[in-house]
C-alpha positions as CSV (number, residue, x, y, z in Angstrom):
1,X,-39.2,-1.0,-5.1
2,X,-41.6,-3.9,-3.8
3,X,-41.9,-6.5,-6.1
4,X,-45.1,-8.6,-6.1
5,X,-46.8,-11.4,-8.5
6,X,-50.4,-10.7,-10.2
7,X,-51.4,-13.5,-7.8
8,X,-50.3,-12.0,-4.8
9,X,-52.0,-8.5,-5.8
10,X,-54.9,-10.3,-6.7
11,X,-55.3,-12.1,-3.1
12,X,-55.0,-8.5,-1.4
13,X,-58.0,-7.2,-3.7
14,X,-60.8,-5.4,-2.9
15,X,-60.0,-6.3,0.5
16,X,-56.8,-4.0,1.3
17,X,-57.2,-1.6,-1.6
18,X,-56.9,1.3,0.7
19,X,-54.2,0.1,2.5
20,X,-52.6,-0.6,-1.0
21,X,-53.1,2.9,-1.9
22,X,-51.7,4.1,0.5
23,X,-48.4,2.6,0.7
24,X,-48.4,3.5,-2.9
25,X,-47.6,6.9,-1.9
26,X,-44.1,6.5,-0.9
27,X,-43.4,3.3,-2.0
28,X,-43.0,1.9,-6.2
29,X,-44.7,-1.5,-6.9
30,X,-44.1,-3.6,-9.6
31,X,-46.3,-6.3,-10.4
32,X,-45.3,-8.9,-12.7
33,X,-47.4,-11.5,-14.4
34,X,-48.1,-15.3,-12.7
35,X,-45.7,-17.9,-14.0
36,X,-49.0,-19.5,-15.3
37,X,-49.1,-17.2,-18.7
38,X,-47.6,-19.8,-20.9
39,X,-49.5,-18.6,-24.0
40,X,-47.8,-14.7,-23.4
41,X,-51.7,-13.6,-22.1
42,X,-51.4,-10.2,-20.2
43,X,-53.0,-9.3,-17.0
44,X,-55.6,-6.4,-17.0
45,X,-53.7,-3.7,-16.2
46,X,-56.2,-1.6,-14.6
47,X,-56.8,-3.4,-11.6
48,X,-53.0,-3.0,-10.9
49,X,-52.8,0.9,-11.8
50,X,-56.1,2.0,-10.1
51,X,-54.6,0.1,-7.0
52,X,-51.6,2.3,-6.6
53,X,-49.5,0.1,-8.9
54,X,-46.8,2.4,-10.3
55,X,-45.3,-0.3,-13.0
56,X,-47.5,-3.5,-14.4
57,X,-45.3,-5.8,-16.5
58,X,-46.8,-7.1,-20.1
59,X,-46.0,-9.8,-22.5
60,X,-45.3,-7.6,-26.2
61,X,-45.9,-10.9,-27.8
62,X,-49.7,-10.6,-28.3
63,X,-51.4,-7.1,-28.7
64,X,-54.4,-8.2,-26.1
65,X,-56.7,-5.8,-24.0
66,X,-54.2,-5.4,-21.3
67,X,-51.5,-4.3,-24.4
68,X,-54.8,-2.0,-25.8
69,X,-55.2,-0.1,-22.7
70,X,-51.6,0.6,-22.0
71,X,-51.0,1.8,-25.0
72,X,-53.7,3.7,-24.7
73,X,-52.5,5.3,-21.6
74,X,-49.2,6.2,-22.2
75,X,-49.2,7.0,-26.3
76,X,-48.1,10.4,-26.9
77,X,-46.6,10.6,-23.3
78,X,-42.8,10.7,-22.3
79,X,-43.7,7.1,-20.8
80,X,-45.2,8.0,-17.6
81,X,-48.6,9.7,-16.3
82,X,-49.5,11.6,-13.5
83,X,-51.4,9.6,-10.8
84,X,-54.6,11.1,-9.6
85,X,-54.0,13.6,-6.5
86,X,-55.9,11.1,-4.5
87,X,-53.5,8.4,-5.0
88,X,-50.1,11.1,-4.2
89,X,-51.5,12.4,-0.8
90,X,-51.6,15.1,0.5
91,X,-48.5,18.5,0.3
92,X,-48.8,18.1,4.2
93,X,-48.4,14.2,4.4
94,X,-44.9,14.5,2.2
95,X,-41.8,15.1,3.9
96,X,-38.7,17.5,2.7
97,X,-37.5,17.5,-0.6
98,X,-33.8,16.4,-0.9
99,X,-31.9,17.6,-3.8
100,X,-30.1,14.7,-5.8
101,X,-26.9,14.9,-7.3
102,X,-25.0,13.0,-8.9
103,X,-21.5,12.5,-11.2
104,X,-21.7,10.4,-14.9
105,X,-18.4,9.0,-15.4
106,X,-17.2,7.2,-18.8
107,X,-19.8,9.1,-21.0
108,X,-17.9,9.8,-25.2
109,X,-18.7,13.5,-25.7
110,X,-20.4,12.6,-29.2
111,X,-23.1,9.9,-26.9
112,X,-26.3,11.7,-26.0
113,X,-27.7,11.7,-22.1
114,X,-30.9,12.0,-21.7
115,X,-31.9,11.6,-17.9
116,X,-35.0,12.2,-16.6
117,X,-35.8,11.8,-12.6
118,X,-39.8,10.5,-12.8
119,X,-40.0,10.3,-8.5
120,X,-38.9,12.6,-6.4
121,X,-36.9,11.5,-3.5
122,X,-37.3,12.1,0.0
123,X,-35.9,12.2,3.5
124,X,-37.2,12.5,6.6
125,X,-35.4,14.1,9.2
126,X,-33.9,17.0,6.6
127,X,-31.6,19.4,8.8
């Protein structure tokens, strides 16, 4: 997962959107908010998703534009969307599917597990 600041996504727009994109594919972005937001403002979301921006951290603490339009993105919905087919490439452009497995240890038989993989992962060089 990359990491990067609303400033530092805001510097690489319009100019590197494609390039953005792109990466975007195979790689998940999170953008948090500048350390400037002392009054809990929220960024505009939109700029970040239509970018490629899988995750786009808001403040709860106000319901603003930014809180309008994720809500109004992602009510009704497990909590993700799909991204546009533009933005996921191509079936040629993705490598081999790997199967992922995995052991829960520590779990009480009356506690509910609810897991849900939202990215497939892949490998390369599958044999």
């Amino acid at each position: 997962m990359i990491n990067i600041s609303e400033s530092g996504m805001l510097s690489l727009l319009p100019r590197f959107v494609k390039h953005l994109v792109s990466h975007s594919r195979r790689h998940l972005r999170r953008v948090y908010p500048k350390g400037l937001r002392v009054t809990s403002g929220n960024q505009n979301p939109l700029v970040q998703w239509q970018s490629g921006s899988q995750i786009v951290c808001l403040n709860w603490q106000r319901y603003d534009k930014g809180m309008q339009l994720n809500e109004a993105l992602f009510v009704g919905t497990p909590g993700w969307v799909l991204k546009p087919a533009h933005m996921r490439g191509s079936p040629q452009e993705r490598p081999k599917r790997v199967k992922l497995l995995g052991h829960v240890y520590g779990v009480s038989a009356s506690m509910w597990l609810n897991i849900r993989v939202t990215r497939v992962l892949y490998q390369r060089d599958c044999p």
